[in-house]
N, C-alpha and C positions, 0 to 999 in steps of 0.2 A: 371625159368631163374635166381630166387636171389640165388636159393640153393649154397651154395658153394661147389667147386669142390674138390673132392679128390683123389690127386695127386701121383703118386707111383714113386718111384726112387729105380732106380736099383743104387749101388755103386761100380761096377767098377773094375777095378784091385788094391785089400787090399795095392799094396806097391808104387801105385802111389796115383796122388794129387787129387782123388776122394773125399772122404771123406773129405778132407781138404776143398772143392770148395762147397761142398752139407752143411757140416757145417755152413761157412760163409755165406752163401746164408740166413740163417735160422736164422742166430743170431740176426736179426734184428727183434725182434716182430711183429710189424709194416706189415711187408709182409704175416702174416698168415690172417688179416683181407680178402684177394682175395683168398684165397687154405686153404685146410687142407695136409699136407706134411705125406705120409708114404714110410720112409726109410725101404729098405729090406737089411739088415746085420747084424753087431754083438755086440750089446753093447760096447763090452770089445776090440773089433777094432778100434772102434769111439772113444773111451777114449782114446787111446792109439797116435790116429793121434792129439786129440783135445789137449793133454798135448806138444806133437811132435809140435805143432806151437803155441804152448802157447797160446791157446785160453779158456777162463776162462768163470765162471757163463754164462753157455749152459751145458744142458744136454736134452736128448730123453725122450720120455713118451715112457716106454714099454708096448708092448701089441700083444696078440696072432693072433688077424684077425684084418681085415680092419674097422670089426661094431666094435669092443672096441677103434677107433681113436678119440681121445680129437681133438676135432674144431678148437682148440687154444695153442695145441701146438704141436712141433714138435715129431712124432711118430715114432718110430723104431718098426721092426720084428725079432725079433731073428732067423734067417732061420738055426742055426746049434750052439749047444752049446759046443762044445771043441772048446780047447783051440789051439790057430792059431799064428803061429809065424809072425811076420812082420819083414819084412828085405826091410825099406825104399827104394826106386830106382833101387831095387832089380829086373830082370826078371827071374819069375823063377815059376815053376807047378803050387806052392801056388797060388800064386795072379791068375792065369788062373782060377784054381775050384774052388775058394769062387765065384769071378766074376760071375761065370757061375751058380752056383748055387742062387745068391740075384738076376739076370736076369731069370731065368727059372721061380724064387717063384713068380716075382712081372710081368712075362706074364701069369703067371697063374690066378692071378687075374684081371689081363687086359681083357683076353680073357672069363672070366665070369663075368663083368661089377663090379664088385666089387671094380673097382678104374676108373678115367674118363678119365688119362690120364697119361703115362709113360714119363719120364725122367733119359736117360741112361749115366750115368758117363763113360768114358772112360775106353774101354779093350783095352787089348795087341794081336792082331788079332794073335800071334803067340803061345803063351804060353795059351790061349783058349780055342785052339783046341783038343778035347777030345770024348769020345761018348755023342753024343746028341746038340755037336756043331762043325760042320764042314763045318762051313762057312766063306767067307772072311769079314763078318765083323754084325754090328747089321741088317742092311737093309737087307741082305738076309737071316740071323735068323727070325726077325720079317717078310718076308716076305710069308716064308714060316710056319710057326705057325701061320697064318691068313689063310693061303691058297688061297693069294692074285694073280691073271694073269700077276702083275706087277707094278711095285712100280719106283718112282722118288726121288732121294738124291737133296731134292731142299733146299739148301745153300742161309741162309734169315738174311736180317737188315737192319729195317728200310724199306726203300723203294725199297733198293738191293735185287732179288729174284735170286739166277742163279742154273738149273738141270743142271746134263747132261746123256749124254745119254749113255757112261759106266762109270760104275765105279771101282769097286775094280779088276782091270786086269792090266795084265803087260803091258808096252806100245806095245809092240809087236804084239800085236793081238787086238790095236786097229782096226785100219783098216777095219778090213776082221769084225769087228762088227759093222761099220759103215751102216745099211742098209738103204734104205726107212722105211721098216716097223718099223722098230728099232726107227728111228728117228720120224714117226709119231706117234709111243705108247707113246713116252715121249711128245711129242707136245700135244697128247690128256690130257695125264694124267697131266701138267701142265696147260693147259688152263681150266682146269675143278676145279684143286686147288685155281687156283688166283680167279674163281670166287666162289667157295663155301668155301672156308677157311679163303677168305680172301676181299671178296666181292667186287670184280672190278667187275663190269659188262660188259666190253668189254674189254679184258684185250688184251693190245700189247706187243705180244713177237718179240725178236731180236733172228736169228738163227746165232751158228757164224760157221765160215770152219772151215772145218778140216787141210787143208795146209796153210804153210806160203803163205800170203797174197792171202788167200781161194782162193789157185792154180795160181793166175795171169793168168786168162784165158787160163788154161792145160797146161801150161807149169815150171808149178808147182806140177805136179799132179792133175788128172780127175774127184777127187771123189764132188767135190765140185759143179762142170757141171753135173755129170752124176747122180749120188746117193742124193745131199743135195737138190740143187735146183726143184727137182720134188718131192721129200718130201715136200717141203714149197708150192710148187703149188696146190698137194692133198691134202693138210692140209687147204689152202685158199676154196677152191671144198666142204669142208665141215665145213666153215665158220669159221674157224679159224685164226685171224688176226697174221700174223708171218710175216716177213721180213727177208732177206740178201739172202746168207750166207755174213757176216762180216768177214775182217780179225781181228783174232782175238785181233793184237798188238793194233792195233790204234784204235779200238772198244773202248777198256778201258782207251788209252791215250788221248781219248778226249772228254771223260766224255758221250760218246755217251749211252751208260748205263742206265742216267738219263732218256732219254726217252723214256724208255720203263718200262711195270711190269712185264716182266719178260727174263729171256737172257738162251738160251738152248746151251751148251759147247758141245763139241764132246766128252771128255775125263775128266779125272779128276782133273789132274794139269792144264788145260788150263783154266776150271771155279774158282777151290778153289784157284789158288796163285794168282791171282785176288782178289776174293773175301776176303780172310782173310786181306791184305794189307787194302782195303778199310773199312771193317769192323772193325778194329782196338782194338781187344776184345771182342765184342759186338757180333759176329757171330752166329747164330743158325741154325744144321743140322737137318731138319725137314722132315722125311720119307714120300710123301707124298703118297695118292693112295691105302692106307691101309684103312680097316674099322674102325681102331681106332686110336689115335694120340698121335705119338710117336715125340721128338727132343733129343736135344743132345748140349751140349759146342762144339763148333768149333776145337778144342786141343785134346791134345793125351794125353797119363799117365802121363808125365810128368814130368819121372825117376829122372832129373837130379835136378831138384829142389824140390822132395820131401819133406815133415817135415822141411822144412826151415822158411815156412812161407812165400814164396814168389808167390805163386799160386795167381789170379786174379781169383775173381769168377762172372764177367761181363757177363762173356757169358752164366754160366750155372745158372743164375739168371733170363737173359733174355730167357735161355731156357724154363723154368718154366713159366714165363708169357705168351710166344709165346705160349705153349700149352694149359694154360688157353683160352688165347683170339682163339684160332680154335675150343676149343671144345666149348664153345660157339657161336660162328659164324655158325658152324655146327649145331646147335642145334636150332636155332633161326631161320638160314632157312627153318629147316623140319618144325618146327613150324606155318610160313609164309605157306610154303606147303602144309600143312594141310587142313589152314583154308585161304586161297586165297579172295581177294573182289571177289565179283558177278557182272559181266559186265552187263552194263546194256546200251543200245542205247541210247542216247538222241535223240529225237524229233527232226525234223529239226525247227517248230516255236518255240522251248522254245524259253525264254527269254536271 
């Protein structure tokens, strides 16, 4: 359990604020004493962003695999040695295929333990898209290179935890995804997070509606009666403490939040524009449900402030720590698991 852990990072899209966020993260020595850090990209990239925001005395220990990573400092891979144009806040092929190739390298060593735990810098889900990624985003890349039944986007800080139950789809075809069973995969697969990733042991979730003010008793729409509320009743049936459905405005305007560990969204905008407001930089998108442990910075590329220097790297700081502290959690249970006390009766005369 002292071992320190080593941490892989994918970087991203080359012409947004990746690199920029994973650099600062890093510059502090200080933070290597909990991780050992191995960046999958390109030396002569990273110089290129590191001069671009004028950040000085940092540089990467190169090295070919994961066993040549110094303890103590920050390690880079070289996944491709030609020379790669950067065109800052630029979308465009480039930045899609380096992306996809520092993400492929560094699930390649995820998926043979060779790293403990991933940290993915922000893609452009558009310019990505190529042979060997045709997906709408990391959660169902990683989900599928696992070969995972099913995975949860649980959006975490602090004591803020919130899934939901789709994610990367058009608002359109919400709805018709809203199922029971749909809704109990993500209730199981977050009640089973909050307590082994993160050790609640009777973890209270809040479910919220899918309609404004979850249907007003069907006269808002049925889904709320018909499909949510017998999810939450199956779900209690097999001891899962869940509550509502909530609507979802007032849910969050009156801090009801707080009392719960954990809040399940029907969609994507109804949990994350929430959640980032409250989060306030600090947010972590943490894939849960996978056999290995993956987060993420709350933010996107970031085009428009590229090489400025004005990136915040809070959240993909806390990224990195949030992934420390689950792959321990997770490790420290099996551990308990393992080697469990021995029940033993007492006597009724003991003393």
């Amino acid at each position: 359990m002292s071992e320190k852990l080593k941490v892989g990072i994918s970087i991203g899209d080359i012409n947004g604020v990746g690199l920029e966020v994973i650099i600062k993260s890093l510059l502090d020595n200080r933070v290597l004493e909990y991780f050992t850090p191995i960046v999958y990209g390109n030396t002569k990239n990273a110089s290129f962003h590191r001069k671009a925001n004028n950040i000085n005395d940092f540089s990467f220990n190169v090295i070919n695999g994961v066993e040549q990573a110094h303890p103590k400092r920050a390690n880079m891979i070289n996944c491709w040695q030609e020379d790669v144009r950067i065109t800052l806040g630029e979308e465009n092929e480039i930045g899609g295929k380096y992306a996809f190739i520092s993400l492929e390298r560094a699930v390649e060593d995820l998926n043979a333990g060779k790293i403990d735990a991933l940290i993915t810098a922000p893609i452009n889900k558009h310019n990505i898209q190529q042979e060997g990624f045709s997906f709408p985003g990391h959660t169902e890349y990683l989900q599928s290179k696992t070969n995972s039944d099913d995975v949860l986007m649980f959006m975490i800080c602090d004591d803020l935890r919130i899934g939901v139950v789709t994610g990367h789809i058009p608002v359109k075809e919400v709805a018709a995804q809203i199922t029971e069973e749909a809704i109990l995969k993500k209730l199981r697969l977050m009640n089973s997070s909050l307590k082994t990733d993160f050790w609640i042991q009777k973890p209270k979730i809040a479910v919220l509606g899918l309609n404004p003010h979850a249907g007003d008793n069907g006269i808002i729409g049925t889904e709320d009666d018909t499909v949510i509320r017998p999810a939450i009743d199956r779900a209690k049936q097999e001891g899962i403490l869940c509550l509502g459905p909530y609507p979802a405005d007032g849910f969050f305007a009156t801090d009801a939040y707080l009392k719960f560990d954990g809040v399940l969204a029907m969609y994507h905008d109804q949990g994350l524009i929430p959640f980032k407001h409250i989060a306030n930089r600090k947010g972590v998108n943490y894939t849960a449900g996978l056999p290995i442990v993956r987060t993420s910075p709350d933010h996107g590329t970031g085009y428009d402030i590229a090489g400025k220097n004005l990136a915040s790297h809070e959240s993909f700081l806390e990224a990195i720590f949030a992934a420390v502290h689950i792959v321990k959690n997770r490790r420290e249970q099996a551990e308990l698991s393992r080697n469990p006390l021995a029940f033993r009766k007492l006597s009724k005369d003991r003393d």
